[in-house]
PDB file with one MODEL, atoms N, CA, C and O in Angstrom:
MODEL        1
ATOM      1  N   UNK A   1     116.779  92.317  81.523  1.00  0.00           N
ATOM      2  CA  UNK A   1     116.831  91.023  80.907  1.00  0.00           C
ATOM      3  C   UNK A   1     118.154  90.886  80.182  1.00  0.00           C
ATOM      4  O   UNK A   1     118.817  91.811  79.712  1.00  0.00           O
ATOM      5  N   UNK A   2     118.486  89.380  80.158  1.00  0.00           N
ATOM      6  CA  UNK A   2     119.931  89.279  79.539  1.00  0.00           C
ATOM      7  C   UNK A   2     119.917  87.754  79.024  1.00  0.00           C
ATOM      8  O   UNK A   2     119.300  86.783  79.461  1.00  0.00           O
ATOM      9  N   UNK A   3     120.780  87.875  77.981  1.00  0.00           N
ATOM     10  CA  UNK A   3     121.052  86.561  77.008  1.00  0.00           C
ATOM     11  C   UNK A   3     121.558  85.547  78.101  1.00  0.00           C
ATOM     12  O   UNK A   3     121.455  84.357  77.806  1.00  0.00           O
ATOM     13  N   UNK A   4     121.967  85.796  79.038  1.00  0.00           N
ATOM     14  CA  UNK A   4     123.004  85.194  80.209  1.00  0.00           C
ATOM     15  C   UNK A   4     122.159  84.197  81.449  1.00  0.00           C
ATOM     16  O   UNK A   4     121.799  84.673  82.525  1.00  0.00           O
ATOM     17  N   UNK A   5     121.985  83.046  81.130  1.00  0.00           N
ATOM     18  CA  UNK A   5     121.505  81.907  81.184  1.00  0.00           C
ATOM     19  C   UNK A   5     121.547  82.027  82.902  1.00  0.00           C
ATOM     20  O   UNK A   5     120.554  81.466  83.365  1.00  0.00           O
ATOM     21  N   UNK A   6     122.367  82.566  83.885  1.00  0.00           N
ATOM     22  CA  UNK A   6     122.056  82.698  85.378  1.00  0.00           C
ATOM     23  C   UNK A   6     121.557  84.660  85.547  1.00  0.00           C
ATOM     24  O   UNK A   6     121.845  85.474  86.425  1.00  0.00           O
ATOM     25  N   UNK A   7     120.942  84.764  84.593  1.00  0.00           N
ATOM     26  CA  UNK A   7     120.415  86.350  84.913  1.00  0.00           C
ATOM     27  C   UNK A   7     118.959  86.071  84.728  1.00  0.00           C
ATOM     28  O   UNK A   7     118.562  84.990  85.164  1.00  0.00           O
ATOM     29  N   UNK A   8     118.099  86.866  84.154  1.00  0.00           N
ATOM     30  CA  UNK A   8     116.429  87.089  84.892  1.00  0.00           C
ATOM     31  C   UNK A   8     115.976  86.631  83.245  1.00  0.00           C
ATOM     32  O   UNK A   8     114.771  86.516  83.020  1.00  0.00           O
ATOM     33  N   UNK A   9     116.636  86.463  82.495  1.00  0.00           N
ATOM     34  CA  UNK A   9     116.426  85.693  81.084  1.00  0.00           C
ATOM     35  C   UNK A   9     116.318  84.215  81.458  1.00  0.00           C
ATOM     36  O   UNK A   9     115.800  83.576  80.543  1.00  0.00           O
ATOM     37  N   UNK A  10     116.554  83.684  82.222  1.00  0.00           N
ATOM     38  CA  UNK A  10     116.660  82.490  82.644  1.00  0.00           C
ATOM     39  C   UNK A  10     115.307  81.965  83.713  1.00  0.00           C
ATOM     40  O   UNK A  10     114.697  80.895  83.738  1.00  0.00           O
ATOM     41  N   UNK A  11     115.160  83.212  84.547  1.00  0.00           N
ATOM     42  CA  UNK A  11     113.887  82.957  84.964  1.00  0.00           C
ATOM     43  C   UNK A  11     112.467  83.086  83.986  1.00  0.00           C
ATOM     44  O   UNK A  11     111.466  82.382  84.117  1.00  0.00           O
ATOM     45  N   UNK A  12     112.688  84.325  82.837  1.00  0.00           N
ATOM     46  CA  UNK A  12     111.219  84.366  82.052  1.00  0.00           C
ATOM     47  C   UNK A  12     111.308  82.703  80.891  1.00  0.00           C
ATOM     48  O   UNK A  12     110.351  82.033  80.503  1.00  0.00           O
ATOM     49  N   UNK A  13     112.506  82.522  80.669  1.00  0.00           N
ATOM     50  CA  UNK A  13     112.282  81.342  79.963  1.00  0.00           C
ATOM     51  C   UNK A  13     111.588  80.280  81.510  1.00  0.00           C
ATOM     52  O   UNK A  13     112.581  79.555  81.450  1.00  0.00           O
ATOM     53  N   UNK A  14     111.095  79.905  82.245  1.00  0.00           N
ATOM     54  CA  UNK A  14     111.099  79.318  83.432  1.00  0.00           C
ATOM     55  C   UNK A  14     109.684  79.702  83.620  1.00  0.00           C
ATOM     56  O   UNK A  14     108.948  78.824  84.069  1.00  0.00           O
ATOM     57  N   UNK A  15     109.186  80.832  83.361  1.00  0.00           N
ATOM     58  CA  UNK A  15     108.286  81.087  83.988  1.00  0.00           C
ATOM     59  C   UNK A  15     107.205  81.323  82.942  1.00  0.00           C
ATOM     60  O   UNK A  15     106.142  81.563  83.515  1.00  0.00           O
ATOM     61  N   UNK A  16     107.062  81.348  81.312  1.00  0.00           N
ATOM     62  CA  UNK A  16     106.649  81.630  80.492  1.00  0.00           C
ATOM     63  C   UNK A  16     105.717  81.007  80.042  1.00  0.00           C
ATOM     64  O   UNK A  16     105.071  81.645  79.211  1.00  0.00           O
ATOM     65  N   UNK A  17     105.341  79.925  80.264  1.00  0.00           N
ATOM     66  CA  UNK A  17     104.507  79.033  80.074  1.00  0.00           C
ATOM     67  C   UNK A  17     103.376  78.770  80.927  1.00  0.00           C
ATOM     68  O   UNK A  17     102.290  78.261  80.650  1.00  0.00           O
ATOM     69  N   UNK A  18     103.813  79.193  81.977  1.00  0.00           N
ATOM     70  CA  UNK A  18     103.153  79.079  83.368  1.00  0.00           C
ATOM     71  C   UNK A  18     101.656  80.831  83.485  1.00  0.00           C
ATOM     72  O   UNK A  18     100.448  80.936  83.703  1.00  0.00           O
ATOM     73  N   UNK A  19     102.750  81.726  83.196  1.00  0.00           N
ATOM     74  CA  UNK A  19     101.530  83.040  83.095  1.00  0.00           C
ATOM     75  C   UNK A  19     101.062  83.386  81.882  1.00  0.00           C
ATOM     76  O   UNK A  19     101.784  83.404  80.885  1.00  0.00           O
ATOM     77  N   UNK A  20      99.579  83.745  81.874  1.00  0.00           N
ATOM     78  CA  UNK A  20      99.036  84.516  80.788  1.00  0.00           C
ATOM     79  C   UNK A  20      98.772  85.430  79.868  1.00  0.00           C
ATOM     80  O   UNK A  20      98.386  85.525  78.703  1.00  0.00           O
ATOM     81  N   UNK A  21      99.204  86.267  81.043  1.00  0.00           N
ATOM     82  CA  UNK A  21      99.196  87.731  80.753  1.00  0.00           C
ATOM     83  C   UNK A  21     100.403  88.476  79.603  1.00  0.00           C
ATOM     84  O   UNK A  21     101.167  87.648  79.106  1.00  0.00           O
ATOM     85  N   UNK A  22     100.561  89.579  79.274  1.00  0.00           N
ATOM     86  CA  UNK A  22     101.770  90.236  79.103  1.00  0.00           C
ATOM     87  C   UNK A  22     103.209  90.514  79.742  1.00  0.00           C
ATOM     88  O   UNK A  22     103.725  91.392  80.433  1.00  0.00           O
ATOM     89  N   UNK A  23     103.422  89.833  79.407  1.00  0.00           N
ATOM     90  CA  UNK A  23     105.002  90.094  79.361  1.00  0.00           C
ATOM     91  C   UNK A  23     106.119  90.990  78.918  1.00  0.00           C
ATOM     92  O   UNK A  23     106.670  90.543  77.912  1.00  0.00           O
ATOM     93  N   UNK A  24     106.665  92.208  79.394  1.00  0.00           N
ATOM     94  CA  UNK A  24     107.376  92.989  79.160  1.00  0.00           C
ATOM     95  C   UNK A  24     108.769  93.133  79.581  1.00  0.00           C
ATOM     96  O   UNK A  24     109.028  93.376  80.760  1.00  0.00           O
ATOM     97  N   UNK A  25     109.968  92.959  78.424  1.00  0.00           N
ATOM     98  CA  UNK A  25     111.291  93.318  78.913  1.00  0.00           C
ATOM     99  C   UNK A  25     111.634  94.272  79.012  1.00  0.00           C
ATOM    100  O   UNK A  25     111.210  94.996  78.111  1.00  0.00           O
ATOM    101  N   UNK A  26     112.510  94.945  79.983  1.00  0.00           N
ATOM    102  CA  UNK A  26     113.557  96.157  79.666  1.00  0.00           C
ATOM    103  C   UNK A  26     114.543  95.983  79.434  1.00  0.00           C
ATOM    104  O   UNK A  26     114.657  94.757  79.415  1.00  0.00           O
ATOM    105  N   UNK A  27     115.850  96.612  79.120  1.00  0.00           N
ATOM    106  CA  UNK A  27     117.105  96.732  79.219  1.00  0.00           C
ATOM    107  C   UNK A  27     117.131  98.432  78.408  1.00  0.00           C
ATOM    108  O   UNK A  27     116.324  98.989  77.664  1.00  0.00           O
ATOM    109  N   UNK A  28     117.822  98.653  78.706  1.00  0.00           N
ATOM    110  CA  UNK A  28     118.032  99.894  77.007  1.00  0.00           C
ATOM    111  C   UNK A  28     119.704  99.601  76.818  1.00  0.00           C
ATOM    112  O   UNK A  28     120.371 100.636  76.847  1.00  0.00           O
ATOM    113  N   UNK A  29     120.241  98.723  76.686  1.00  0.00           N
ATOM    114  CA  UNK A  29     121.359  98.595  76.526  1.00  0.00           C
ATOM    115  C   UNK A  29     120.582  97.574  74.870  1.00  0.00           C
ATOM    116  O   UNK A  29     120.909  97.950  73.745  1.00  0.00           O
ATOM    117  N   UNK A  30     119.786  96.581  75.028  1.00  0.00           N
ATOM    118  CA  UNK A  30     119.047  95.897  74.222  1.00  0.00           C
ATOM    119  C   UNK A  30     118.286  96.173  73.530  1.00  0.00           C
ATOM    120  O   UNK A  30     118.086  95.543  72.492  1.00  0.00           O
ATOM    121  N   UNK A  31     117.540  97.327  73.930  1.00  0.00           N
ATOM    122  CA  UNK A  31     116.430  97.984  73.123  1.00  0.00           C
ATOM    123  C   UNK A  31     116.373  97.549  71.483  1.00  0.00           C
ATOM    124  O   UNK A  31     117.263  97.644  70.638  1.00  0.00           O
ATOM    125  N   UNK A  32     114.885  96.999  71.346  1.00  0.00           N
ATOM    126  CA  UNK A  32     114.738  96.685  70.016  1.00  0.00           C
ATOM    127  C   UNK A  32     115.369  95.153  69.729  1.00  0.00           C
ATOM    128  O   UNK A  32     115.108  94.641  68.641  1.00  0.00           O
ATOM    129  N   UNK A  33     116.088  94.514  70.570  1.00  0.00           N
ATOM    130  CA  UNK A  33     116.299  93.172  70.566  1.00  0.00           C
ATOM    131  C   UNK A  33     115.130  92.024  70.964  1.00  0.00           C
ATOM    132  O   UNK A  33     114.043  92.371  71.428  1.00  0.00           O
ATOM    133  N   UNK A  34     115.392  90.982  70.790  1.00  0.00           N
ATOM    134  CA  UNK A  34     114.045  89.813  71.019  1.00  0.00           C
ATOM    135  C   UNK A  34     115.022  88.997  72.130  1.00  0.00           C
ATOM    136  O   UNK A  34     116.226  88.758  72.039  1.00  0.00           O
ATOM    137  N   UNK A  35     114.174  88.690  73.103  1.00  0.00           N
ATOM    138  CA  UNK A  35     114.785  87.118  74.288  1.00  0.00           C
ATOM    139  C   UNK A  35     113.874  86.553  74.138  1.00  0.00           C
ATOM    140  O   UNK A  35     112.917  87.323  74.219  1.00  0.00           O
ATOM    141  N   UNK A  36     113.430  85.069  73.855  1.00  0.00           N
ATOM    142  CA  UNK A  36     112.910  84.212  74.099  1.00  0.00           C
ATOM    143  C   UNK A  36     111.343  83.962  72.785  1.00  0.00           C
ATOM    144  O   UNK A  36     110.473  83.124  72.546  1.00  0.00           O
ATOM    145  N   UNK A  37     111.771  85.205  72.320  1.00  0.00           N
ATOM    146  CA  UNK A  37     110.446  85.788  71.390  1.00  0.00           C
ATOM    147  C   UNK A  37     109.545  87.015  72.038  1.00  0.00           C
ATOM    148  O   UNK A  37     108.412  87.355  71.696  1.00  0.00           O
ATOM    149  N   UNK A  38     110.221  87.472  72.876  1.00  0.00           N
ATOM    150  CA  UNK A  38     109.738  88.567  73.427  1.00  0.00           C
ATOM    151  C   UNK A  38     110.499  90.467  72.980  1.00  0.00           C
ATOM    152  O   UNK A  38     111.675  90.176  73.195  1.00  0.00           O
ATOM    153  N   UNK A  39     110.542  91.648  72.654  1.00  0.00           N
ATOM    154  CA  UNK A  39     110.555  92.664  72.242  1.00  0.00           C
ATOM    155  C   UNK A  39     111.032  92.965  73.673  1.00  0.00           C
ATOM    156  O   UNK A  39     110.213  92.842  74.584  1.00  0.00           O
ATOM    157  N   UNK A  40     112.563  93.432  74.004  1.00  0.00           N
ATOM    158  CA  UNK A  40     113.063  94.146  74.471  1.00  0.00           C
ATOM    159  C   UNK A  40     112.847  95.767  74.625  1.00  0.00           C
ATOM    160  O   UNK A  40     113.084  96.501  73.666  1.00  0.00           O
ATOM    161  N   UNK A  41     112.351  96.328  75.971  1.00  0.00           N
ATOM    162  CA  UNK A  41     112.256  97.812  75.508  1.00  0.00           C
ATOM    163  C   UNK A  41     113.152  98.448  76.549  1.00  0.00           C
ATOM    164  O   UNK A  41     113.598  97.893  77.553  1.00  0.00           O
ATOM    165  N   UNK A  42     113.405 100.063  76.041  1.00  0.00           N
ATOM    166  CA  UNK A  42     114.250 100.726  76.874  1.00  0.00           C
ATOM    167  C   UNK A  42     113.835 101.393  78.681  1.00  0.00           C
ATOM    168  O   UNK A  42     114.439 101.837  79.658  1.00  0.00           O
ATOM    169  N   UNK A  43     112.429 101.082  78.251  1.00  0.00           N
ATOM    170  CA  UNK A  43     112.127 101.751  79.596  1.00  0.00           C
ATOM    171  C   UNK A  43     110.634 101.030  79.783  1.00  0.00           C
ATOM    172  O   UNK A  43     110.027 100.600  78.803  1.00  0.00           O
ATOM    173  N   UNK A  44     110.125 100.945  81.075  1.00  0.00           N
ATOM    174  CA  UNK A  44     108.957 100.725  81.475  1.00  0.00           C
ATOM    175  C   UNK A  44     107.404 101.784  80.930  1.00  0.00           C
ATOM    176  O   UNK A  44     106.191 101.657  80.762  1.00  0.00           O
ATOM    177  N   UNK A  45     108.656 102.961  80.819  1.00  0.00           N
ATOM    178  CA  UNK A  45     107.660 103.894  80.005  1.00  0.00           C
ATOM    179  C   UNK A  45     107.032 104.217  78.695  1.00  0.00           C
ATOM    180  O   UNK A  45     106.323 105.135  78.282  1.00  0.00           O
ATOM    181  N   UNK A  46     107.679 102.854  78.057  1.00  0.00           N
ATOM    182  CA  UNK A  46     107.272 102.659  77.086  1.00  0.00           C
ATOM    183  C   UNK A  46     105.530 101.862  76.708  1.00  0.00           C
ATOM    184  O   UNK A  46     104.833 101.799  75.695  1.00  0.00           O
ATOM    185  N   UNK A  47     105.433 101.519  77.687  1.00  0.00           N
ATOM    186  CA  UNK A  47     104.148 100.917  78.145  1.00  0.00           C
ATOM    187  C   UNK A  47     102.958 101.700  78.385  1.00  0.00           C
ATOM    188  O   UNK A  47     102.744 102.269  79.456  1.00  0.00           O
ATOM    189  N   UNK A  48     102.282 101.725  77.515  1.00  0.00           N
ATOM    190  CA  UNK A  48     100.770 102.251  77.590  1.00  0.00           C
ATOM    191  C   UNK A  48      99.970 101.877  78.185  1.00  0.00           C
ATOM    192  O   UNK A  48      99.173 102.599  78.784  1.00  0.00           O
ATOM    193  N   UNK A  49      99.955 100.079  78.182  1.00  0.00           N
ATOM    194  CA  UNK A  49      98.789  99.274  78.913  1.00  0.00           C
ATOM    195  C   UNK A  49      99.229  99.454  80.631  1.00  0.00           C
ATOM    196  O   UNK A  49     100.434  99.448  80.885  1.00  0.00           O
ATOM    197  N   UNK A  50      98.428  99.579  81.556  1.00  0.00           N
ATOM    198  CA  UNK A  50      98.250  99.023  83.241  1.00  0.00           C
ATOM    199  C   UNK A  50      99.396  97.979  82.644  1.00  0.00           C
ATOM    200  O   UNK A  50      99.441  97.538  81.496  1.00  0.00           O
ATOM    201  N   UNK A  51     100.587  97.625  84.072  1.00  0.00           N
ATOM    202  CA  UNK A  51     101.169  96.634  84.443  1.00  0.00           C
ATOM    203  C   UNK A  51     100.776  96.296  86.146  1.00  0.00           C
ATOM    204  O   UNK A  51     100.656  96.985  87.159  1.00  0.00           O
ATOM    205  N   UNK A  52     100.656  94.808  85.804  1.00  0.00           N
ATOM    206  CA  UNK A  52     100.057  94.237  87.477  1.00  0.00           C
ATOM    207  C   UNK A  52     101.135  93.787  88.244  1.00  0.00           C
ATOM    208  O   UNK A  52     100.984  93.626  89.455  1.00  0.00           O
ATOM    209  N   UNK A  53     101.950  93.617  87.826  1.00  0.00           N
ATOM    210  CA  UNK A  53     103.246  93.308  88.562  1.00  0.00           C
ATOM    211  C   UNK A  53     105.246  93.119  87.610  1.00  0.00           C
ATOM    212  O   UNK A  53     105.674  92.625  86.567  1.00  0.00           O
ATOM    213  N   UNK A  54     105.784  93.801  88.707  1.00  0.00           N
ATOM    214  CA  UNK A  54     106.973  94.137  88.047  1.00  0.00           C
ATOM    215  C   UNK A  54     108.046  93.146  88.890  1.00  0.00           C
ATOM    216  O   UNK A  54     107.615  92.788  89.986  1.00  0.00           O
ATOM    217  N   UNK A  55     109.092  92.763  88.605  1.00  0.00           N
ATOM    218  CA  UNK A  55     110.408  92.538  89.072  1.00  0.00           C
ATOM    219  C   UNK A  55     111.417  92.908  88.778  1.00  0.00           C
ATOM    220  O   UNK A  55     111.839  92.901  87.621  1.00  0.00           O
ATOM    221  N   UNK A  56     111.990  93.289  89.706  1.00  0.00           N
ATOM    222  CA  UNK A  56     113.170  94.089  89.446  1.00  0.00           C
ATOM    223  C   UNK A  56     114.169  93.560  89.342  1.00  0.00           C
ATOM    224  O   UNK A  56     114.146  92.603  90.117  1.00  0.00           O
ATOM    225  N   UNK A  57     115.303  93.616  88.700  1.00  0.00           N
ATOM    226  CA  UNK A  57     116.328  92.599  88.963  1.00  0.00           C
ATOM    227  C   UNK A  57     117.718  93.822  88.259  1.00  0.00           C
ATOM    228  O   UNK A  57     118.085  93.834  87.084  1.00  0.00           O
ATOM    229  N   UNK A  58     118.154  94.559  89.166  1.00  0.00           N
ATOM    230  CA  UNK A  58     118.747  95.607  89.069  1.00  0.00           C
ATOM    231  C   UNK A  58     119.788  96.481  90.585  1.00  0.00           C
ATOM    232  O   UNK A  58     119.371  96.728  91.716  1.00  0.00           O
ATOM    233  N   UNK A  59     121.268  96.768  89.960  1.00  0.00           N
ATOM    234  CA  UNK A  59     121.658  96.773  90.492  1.00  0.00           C
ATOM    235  C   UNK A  59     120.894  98.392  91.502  1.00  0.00           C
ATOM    236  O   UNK A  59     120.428  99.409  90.989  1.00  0.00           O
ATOM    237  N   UNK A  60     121.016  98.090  92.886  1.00  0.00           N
ATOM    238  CA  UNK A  60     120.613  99.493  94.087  1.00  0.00           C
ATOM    239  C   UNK A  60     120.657 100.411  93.713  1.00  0.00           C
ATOM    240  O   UNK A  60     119.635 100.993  94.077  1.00  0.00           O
ATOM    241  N   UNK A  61     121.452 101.239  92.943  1.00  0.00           N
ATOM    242  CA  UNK A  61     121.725 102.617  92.727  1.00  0.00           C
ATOM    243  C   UNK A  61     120.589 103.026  91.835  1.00  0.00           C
ATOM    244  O   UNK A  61     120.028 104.118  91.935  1.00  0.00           O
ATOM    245  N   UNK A  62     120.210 101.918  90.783  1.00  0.00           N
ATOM    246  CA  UNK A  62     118.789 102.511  90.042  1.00  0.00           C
ATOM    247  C   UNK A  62     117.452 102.259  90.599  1.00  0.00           C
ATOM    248  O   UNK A  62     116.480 102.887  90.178  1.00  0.00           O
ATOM    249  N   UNK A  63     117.360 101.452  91.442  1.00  0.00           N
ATOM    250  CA  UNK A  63     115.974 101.500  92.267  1.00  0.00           C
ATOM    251  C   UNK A  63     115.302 102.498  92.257  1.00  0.00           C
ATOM    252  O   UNK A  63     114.160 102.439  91.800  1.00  0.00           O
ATOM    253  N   UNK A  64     115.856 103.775  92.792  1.00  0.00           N
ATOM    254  CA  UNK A  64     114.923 104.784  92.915  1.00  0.00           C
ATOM    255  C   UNK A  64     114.216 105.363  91.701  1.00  0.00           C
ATOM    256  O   UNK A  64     113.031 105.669  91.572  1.00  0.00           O
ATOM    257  N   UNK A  65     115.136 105.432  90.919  1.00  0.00           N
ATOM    258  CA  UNK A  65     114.397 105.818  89.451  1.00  0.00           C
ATOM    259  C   UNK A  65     113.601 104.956  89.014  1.00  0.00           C
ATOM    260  O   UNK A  65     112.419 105.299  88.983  1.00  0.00           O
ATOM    261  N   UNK A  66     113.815 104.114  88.722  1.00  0.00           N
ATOM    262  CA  UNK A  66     112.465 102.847  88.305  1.00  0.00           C
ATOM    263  C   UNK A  66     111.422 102.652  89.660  1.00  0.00           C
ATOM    264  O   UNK A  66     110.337 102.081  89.762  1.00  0.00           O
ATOM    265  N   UNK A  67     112.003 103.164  90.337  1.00  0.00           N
ATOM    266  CA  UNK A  67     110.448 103.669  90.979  1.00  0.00           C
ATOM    267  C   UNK A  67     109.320 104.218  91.017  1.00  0.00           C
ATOM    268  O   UNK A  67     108.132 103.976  91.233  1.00  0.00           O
ATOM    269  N   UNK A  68     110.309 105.364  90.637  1.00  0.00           N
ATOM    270  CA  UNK A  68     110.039 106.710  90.007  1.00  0.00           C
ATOM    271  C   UNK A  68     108.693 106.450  88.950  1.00  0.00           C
ATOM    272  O   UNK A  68     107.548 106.896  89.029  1.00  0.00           O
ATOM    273  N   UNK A  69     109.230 105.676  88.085  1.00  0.00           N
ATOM    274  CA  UNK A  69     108.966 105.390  86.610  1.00  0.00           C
ATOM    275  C   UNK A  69     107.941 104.566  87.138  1.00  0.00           C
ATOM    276  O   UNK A  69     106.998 104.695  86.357  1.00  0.00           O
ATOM    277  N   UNK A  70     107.657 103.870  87.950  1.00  0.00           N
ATOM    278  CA  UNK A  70     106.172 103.094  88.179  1.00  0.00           C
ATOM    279  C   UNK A  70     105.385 103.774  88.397  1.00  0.00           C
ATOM    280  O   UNK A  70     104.243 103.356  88.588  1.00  0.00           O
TER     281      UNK A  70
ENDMDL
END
């Protein structure tokens, strides 16, 4: 996620109103920052609760690890 109005900050403002559920950011460049009113975290593994669906929006070379991490 990013402050940057054509990055995936642009889609959860877009899409936020629309789903119910939980909502979780990453970055760890952000960690501990807020977008939209949402808690930036460093990793997916920070997550205790089941997640039902993820998007990725990340450059190829880290795919595999956040794979990993699902």
């Amino acid at each position: 996620m990013s402050h940057d109005p054509g990055s995936g900050g642009f889609f959860l403002r877009c899409m936020k109103n629309r789903f119910k559920g939980p909502i979780y950011l990453f970055n760890p460049r952000l960690n501990g920052q807020n977008l939209y009113g949402y808690k930036i975290h460093s990793s997916i593994l920070e997550i205790s609760e089941p997640i039902d669906y993820v998007i990725l929006a990340v450059p190829a070379r880290l795919c595999p690890k956040l794979m990993e991490e699902l």
